[in-house]
Structure formats: C-alpha cells, structure tokens
N, C-alpha and C positions, 0 to 999 in steps of 0.2 A: 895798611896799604895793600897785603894780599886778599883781601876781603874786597877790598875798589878793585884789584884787576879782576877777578874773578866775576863781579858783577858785566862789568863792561864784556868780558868774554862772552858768558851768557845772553847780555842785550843783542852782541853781536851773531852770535849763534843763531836766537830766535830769529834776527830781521833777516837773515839767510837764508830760513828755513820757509818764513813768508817769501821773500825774494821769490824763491824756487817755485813753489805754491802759485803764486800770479803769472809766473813766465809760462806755467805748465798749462794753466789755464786759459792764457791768453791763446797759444800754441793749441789748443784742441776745438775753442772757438775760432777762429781765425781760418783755419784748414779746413776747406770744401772740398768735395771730390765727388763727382758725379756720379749717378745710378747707370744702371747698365742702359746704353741707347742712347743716352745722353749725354750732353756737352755743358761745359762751362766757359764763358764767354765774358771776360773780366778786360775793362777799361779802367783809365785812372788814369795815376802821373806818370808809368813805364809806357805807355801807347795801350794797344789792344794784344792780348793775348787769348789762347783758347784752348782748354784741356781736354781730351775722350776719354782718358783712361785716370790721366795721375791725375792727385790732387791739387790742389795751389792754392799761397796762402792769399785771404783779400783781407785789407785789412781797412777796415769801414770808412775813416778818413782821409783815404787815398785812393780806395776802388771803388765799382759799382759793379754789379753782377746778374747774368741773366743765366737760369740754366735753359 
C-alpha cells in the first residue's frame, strides 16, 4: 500500500512539473511587447487595445495583432 501512494505522489509530482512547464511556455509565447518606436495594436473579444511601451498578452484564439 505504501509503495501505491508513493507512485501516485510521484505521477502527481511529474504532471505538476509538466503543468508548470506549459503555463511557463505558453506565458512567454503569448507576451509581445514592442520595439522601440513601435506600437502594438491588438483586437479581439476585449475591443481594441494598444501598447507603446508594456507588453500584452495576445493569445492567438481570441486576438489579432498589428505592430
């Protein structure tokens, strides 16, 4: 019986570690931010929004984007 939870620990542990891994990923693709002089110009399902400086996340199923 401590040899089953121990497994289940570890399954759990790994898909957490993946978990983290994908959000981290998704979180660094997702996030644009313009070059200097440049603007981002982002539509979608919020209205229209538009960045100079910060970044903003677009996330391809819900925005569209011009710099």
């Amino acid at each position: 019986m401590l040899l089953f939870i121990g497994n289940i620990l570890v399954i759990i542990v790994i898909a957490v570690v993946i978990l983290m891994f994908v959000l981290i990923s998704l979180f660094i693709k997702w996030y644009k931010k313009p070059t200097l002089g440049k603007v981002i110009v982002r539509t979608g399902a919020e209205g229209a929004r538009v960045s100079f400086e910060k970044g903003i996340f677009i996330i391809p199923i819900l925005h569209q984007y011009e710099f």
